[in-house]
N, C-alpha and C positions, 0 to 999 in steps of 0.2 A: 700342726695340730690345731692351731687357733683358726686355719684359713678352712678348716676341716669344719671344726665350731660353728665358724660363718655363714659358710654353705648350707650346712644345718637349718642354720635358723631361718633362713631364708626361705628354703623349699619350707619348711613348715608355715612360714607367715604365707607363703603363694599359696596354697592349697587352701587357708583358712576359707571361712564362708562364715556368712553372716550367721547368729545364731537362727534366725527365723527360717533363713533358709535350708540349715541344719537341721532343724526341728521338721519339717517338711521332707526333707532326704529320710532322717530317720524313721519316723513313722510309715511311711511308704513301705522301705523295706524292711519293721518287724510285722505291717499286714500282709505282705507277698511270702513271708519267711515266717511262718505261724509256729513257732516254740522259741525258749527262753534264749537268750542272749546276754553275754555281761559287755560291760561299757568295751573294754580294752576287744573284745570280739569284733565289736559293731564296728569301732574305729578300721579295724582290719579288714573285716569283709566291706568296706566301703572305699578303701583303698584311698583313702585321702578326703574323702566325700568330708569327711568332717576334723576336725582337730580331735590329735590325743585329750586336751585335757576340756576339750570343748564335750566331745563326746557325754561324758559321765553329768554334764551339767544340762546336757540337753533331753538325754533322759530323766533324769529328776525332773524338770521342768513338765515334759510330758504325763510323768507320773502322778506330780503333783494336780495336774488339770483332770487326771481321769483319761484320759490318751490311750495309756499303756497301763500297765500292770509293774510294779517293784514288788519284790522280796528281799533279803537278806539271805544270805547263803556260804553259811562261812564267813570266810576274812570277806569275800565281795559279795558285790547287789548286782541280780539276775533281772531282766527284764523283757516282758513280751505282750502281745498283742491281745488287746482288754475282748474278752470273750462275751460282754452283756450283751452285745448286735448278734449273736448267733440265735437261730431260731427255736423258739422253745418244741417240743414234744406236742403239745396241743396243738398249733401251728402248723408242723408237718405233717400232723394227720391232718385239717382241713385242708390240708392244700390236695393231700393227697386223694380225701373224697371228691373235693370240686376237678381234679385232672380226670377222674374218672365220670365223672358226669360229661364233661366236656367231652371226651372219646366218646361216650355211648350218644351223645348230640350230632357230632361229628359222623358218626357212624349210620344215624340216621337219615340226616339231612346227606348224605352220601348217597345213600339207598333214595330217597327221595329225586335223587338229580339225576341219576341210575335212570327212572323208571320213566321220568318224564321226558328224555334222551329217547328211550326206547318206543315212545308213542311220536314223539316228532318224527322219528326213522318211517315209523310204520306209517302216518301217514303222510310223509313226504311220497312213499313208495307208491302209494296211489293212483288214482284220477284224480287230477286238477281241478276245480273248482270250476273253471272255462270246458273242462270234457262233459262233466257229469252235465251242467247246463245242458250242451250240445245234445247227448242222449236223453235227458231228459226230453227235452221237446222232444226230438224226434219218436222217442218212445211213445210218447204223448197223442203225437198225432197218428201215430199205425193206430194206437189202441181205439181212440176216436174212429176213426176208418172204419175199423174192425166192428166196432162197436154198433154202427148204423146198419154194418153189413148184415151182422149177424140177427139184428132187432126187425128188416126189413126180411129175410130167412123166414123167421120165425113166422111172423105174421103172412107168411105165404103171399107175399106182395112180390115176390119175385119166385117166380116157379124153376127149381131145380131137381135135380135125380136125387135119390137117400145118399149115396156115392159121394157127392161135392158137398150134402149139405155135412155130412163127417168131416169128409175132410176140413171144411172150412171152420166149423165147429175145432178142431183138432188144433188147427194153424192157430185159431181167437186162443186157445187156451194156451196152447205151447209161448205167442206173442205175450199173454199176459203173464207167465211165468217170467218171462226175459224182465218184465216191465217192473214185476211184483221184486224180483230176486234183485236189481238194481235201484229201485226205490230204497232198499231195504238196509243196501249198502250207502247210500248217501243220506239217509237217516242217521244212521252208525258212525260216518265219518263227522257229520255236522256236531253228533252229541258229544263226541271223542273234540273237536275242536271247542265246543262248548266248554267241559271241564277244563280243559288246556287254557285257556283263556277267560275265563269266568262271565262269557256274555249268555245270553240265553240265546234260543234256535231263534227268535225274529229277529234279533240283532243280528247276529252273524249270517242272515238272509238279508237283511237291507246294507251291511255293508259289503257281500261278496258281490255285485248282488245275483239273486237265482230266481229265474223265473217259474212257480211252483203250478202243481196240474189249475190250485184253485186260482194264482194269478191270471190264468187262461181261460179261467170260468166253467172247467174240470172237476166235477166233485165226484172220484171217481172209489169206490169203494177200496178201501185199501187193508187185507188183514195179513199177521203176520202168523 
């Protein structure tokens, strides 16, 4: 019985822990374990974490600093986790207006990235900056062509039948349709890259660059 005694005391002294250290175990798990606890509990559900008679003096200790929370409760003292760091009612509701602000932020600025997504598609899908050039001139110079053809008609400096001069008349209008309808679309695509990038139409001509009817010395009546 005495070697029984011994043993006792022993595994009790191994287990011990520094008080500070103690006090740190404990607090830990009465914040993870949010309701009342007495000393001889704590000691048990820590399973050695702390000494039986260390236990009760290391909650006092906490209680005394404001830590935890003591009461009296009967023959023994309950102790738990100090409730002042929960958020008060006023608190929850700002948080909860500013969460909803942030979603309706979020939700916009969503929409926003959405829609700007959906104009890079549209005009990626396009003609390239290097085609519409390309048409451009060429456009340019029929319409020019055309243009002499039909001025030189007119003034009967060139004698033709009624027959060619329709026709050719027909071809000058149908040409400037072709010219007018893809002007109209590389105006559209410049303006659409304009807001996309916040330059104006001459910048975003001197930096792609495009040669325009007037860079050609083209001042060619243009209506929409």
């Amino acid at each position: 019985e005495q070697m029984s005694n011994e043993k006792k005391k022993e595994k009790e002294k191994a287990v011990k822990v520094s008080d500070k250290d103690a006090e740190g175990t404990v607090l830990d798990y009465l914040n993870k374990n949010n309701r009342p606890f007495s000393a001889q509990q704590i000691f048990e559900n820590l399973h050695g974490g702390v000494g039986k008679t260390q236990a009760p003096k290391v909650l006092q200790t906490l209680a005394d600093r404001g830590a935890i929370v003591a009461k009296e409760n009967g023959k023994q003292k309950i102790f738990w986790k100090n409730q002042d760091d929960a958020a008060d009612p006023d608190q929850l509701r700002e948080l909860d207006t500013e969460s909803a602000a942030l979603s309706s932020e979020l939700e916009r600025v969503s929409g926003e990235c959405k829609q700007a997504g959906d104009q890079v598609r549209q005009l990626t899908s396009q003609l390239t900056a290097e085609q519409l050039e390309a048409d451009l001139a060429r456009l340019t110079e029929e319409n020019s062509r055309l243009e002499t053809k039909l001025t030189g008609l007119r003034g009967n400096t060139v004698k033709i039948s009624e027959a060619d001069r329709k026709k050719a008349e027909t071809r000058y209008s149908t040409m400037r349709s072709h010219w007018t309808s893809r002007k109209r679309k590389f105006r559209d695509i410049v303006g659409q890259l304009g807001e996309s990038t916040g330059k104006s139409v001459k910048e975003l001509l001197e930096d792609i660059p495009v040669e325009t009817d007037e860079d050609r010395g083209l001042f060619i009546a243009f209506n929409f």
